[in-house]
N, C-alpha and C positions, 0 to 999 in steps of 0.2 A: 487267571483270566476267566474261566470257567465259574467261577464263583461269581465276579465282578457284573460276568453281562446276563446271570441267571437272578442275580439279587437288582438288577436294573430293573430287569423287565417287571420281578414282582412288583416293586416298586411303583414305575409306570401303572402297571395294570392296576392298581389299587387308590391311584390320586384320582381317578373323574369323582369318583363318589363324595371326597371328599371334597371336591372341588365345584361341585354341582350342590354341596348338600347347604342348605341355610345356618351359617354357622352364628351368623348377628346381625340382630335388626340395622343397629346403627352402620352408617355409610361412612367410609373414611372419608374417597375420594381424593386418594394422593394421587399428586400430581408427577408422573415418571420423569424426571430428569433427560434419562436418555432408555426413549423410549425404545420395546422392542420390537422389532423388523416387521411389520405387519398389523400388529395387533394395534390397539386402543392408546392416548395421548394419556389415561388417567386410567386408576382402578379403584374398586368401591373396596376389597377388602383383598388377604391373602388369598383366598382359592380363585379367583379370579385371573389374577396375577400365575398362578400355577397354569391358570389355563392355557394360558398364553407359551409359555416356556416350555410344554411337552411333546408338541413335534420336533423342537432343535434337540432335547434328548433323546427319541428317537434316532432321528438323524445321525446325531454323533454315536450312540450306542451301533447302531447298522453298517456304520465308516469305520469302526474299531473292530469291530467281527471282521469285514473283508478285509482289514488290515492281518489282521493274525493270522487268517488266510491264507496270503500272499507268503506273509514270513517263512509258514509251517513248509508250503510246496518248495520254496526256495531252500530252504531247511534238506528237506525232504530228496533235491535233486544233487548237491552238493554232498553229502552227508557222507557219502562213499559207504565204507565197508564197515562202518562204527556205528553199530547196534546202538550204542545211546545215543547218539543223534538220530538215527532213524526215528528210533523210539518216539524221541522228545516231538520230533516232527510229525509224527501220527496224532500222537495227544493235542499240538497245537491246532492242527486241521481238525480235529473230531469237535475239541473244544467249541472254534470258531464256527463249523456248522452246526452242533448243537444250541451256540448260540444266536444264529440268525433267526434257527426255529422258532426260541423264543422270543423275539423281535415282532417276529410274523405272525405266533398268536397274539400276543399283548396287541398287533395292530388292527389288528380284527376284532377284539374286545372293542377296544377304543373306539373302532369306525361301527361296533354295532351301537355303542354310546350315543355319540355324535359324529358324525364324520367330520366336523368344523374340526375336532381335538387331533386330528393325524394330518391337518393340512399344515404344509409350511411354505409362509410368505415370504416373498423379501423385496418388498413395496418399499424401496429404500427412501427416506426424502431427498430431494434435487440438495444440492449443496443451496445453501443460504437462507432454504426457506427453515421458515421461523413454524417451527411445532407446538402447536398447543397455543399458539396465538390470538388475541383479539382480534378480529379481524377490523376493530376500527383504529387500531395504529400498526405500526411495523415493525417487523424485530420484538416485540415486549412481548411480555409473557402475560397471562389471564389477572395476576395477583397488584394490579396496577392499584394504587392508592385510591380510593373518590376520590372525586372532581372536586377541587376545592378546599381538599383535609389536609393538606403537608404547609405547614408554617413558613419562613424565612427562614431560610443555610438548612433544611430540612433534605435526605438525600431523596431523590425524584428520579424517575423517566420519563416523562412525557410534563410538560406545559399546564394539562387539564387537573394534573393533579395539584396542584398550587394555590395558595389562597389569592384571590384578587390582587392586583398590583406587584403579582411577581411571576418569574417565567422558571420554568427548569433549564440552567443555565449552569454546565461542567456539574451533572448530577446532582447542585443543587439548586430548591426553590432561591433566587433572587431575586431582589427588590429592583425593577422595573421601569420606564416610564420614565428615567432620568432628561433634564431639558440637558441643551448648552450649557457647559460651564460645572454642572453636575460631577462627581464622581463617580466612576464604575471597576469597583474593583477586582471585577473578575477579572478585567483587561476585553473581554468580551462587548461588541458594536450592539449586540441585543436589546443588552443593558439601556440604550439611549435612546429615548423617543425620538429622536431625530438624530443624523449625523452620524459619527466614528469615534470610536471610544479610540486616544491617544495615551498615553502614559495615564492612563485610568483615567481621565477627563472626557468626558464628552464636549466632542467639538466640530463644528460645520464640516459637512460635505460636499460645497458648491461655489469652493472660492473661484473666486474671475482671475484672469491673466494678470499679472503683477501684483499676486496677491500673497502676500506671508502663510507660509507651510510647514509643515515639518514631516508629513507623508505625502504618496502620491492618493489614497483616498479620500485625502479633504478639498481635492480639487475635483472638478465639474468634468463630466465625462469628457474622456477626449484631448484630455490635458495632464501633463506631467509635474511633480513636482521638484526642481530641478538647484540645483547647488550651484551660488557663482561665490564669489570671493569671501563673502562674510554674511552670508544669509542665502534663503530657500525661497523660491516666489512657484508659482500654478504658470507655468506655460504649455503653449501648447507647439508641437512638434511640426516640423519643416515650416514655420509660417516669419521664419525673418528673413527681410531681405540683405542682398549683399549691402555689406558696410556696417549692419548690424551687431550689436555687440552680442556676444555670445557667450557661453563657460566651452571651456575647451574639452572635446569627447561629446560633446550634446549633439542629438538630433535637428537641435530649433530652426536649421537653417533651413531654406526651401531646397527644392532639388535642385541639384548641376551647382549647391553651393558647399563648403566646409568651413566650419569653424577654425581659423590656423590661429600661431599666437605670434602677435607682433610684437616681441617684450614687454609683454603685460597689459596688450592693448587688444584680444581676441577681437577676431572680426569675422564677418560671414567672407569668405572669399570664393570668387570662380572657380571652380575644378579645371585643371590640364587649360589652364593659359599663360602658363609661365616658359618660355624658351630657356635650354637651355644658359649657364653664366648670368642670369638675371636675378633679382633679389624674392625669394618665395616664403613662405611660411606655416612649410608645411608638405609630407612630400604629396599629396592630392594637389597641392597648386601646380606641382610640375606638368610635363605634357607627359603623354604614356610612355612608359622606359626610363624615364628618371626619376631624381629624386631628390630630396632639399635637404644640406647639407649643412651640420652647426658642429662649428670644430674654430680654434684658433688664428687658421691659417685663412678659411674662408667662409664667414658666417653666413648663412640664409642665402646659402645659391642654389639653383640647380645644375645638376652633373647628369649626365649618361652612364646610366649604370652598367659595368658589363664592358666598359668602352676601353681600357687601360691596360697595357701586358707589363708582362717584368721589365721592370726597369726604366718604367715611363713614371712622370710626374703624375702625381696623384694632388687631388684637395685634403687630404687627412681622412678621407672618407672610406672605409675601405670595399663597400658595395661597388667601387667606381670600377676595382682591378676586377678582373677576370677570374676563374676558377675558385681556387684554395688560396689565393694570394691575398696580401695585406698592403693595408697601406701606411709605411712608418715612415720616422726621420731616419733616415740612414743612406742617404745619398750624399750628392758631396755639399758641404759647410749645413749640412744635416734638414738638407730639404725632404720633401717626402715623393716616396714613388715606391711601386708595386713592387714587394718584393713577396719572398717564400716565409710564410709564419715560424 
């Protein structure tokens, strides 16, 4: 250990010189990756790059002496009646303060240098901000192509670098400006002078009510595009009145209305105007606490749900019975009523 923090310090004490000294005209100017904690986004050459990295040597060389430290006195308290332990434990303590000493000249050299060379940073970046960046786009780095120079399917980051009539689209230049009817085969809406790129087609965004679709972004704000029995049309939501035909599950009815299904006839119907034992379709047409029942025994009625104990007739419906109870045939000549599952 002794050797290690005495051949550090040489070490240390001997890079400013080198590191200050004019070693080549030429500038690299590489650009750091991942830059360090304080220092500069780019370096012109290697002693530069040294400059930077010798107070974290410092540092850690300084954290390893007070480390052996610590060891040697623990060493030292524990050690009991065993001469080689004691031993070992004096030498590690001597060690560790002969090596701070050296620490503490070499810092004193350095700070009679520059004192910039024994400072340590750690000006960390905020998470997300972009290092070494242009500041005229975001995230990208300095090394951005000119404006204009990347060809078609050419890889990109930014738009500016692309030739005329194409954009940077999934990292690359693509061909742009696509009308109606056009293909876009990135799958990408960019691609299209106007409109929503569909199954690679560019195609309108401002169909009307009752108009053929196949997404909701080819319809006009505000409006759905909505599935009924054999085709898609643009409607738009709560705007049909009761008696209206509807797709069943859709919004389209106005409020205090639902979509129920009349064997195959959906209509807009009233919410909770159905009395109980009356013909409904759907449980929203019932009145609140019941519900609309489709079973063999009693198609499209409303019941009371909750209403039925063991061993009373039931509709087939088993919401009707109470608790944990069902509702089966198994009463007599195999009617049904509330029983235990």
């Amino acid at each position: 250990m002794k050797q290690t923090l005495i051949l550090t310090a040489i070490f240390l004490s001997l890079l400013p010189p080198f590191a200050l000294a004019e070693v080549a005209d030429t500038e690299l100017n590489y650009f750091l990756v991942s830059p360090i904690p304080g220092g500069d986004t780019s370096v012109k050459d290697f002693p530069q790059y040294v400059e930077f990295i010798i107070p974290f040597l410092l540092s850690f060389a300084a954290i390893a002496a007070l480390v052996m430290f610590v060891v040697g006195g623990f060493q030292y308290m524990t050690g009991g009646m065993s001469p080689a332990i004691l031993t070992n434990a004096k030498e590690r303590i001597s060690n560790a303060i002969f090596g701070l000493v050296i620490i503490v000249f070499s810092v004193t050299i350095l700070a009679t240098i520059n004192p910039e060379l024994v400072t340590l940073k750690l000006d960390l970046n905020k998470v997300g901000e972009c290092v070494g960046c242009n500041a005229t786009y975001t995230n990208k780095r300095d090394d951005l192509a000119p404006p204009g120079s990347l060809g078609e399917d050419a890889t990109c980051f930014e738009d500016s670098e692309c030739v005329d009539g194409t954009r940077c689209i999934n990292d690359k230049c693509t061909r742009a400006g696509q009308g109606i009817g056009q293909s876009c085969p990135s799958g990408d809406g960019k691609q299209c002078e106007s409109g929503v790129c569909v199954t690679r087609v560019c195609v309108r965004s401002d169909l009307e009510k009752g108009e053929g679709c196949q997404t909701t972004p080819q319809c006009k704000a505000g409006m759905e595009c909505i599935q009924w029995a054999t085709s898609k049309t643009c409607e738009k939501a709560n705007s049909l009145d009761e008696g209206a035909k509807c797709p069943i599950g859709s919004n389209l009815c106005k409020a205090g209305l639902f979509c129920g299904d009349s064997a195959g006839f959906n209509e807009c119907y009233r919410k909770y105007s159905v009395a109980d034992g009356n013909t409904c379709y759907g449980d929203p047409h019932c009145l609140a606490g019941s519900a609309c029942t489709k079973n063999l025994i009693s198609s499209n009625i409303c019941f009371k749900m909750n209403s039925k104990s063991r061993g009373q007739e039931c509709s087939g419906d088993s919401r009707e019975c109470t608790g944990n109870l069902i509702c089966d045939d198994v009463g007599p000549g195999g009617s049904y009523i509330c029983t235990l599952e």
